[in-house]
N, C-alpha and C positions, 0 to 999 in steps of 0.2 A: 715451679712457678712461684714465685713472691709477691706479696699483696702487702700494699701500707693500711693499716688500720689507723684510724685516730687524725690528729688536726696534722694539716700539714705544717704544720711549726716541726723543724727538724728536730726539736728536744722531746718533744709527744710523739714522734711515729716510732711505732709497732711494727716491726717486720717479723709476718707469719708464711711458712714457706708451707703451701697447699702441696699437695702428690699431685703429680696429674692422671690422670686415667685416660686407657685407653679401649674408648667405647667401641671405636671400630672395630674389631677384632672379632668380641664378644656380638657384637650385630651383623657379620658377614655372618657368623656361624649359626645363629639363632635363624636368620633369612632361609638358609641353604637347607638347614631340618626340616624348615618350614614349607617351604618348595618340594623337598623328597618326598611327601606325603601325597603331594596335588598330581593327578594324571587329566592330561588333555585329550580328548576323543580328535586323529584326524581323519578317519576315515566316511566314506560316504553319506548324506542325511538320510533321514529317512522320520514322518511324524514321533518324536518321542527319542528322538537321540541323534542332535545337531550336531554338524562339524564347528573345531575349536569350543565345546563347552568341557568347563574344566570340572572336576570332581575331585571331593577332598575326602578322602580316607572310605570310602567305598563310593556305593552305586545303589540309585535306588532300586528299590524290586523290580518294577518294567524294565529298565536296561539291563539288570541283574538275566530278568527271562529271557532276553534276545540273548545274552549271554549262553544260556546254559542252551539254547536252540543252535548260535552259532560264535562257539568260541572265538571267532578269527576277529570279532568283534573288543574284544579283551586284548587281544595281538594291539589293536589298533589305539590303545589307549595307552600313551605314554607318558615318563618322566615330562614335567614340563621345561625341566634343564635341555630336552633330547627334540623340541618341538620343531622347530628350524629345520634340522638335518631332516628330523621323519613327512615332515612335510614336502622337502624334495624329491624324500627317496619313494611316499605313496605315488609321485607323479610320476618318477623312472619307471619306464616300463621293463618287466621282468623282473625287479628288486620282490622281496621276501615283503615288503609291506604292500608295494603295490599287487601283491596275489591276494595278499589276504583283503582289498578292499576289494577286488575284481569280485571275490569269493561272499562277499560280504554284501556287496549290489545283488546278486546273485539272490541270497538269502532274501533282500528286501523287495523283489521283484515277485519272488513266489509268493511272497506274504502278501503286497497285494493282488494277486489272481486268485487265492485261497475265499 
């Protein structure tokens, strides 16, 4: 890219030849790291751990606990590159996600009768 510096009287222009940079590049890649860290809950609500809330680089201790009670809860927390597809697939019935929310309802049904 070329840039006239100075008067535009043809005897005073400065021609400086800038580099161009290409930001795009460097910005899909920095987005896509940025996104690999973030996991989206899609499986069933329940008070204390909503469908589609997103979580960056863990979980707090309450969801951590349903965790360690009922892993299948952690299953259901995904890339949010993957949120689309896993959202089809908790509604197909018989798919590996849609067990683990059946599994997971499951969990939150005892917990209120406890």
């Amino acid at each position: 890219m070329t840039k006239e510096i100075g008067n535009t009287d043809a005897a005073q222009t400065v021609k400086k030849t800038v580099p161009k940079v290409n930001a795009a590049k460097n910005t899909v890649v920095e987005k896509t790291s940025v996104l690999s860290n973030k996991k989206i809950y899609v499986g069933p609500g329940s008070p204390g751990l909503m469908p589609n809330t997103v979580y960056d680089g863990g979980y707090p201790l309450y969801v951590q606990e349903m965790i360690d009670d009922c892993p299948e809860i952690e299953k259901l927390m995904v890339n949010i590159d993957q949120y689309v597809v896993s959202q089809k697939s908790v509604k197909e019935n018989g798919s590996l996600l849609n067990t683990y929310a059946k599994k997971v309802t499951k969990y939150f049904e005892g917990e209120a009768n406890e």
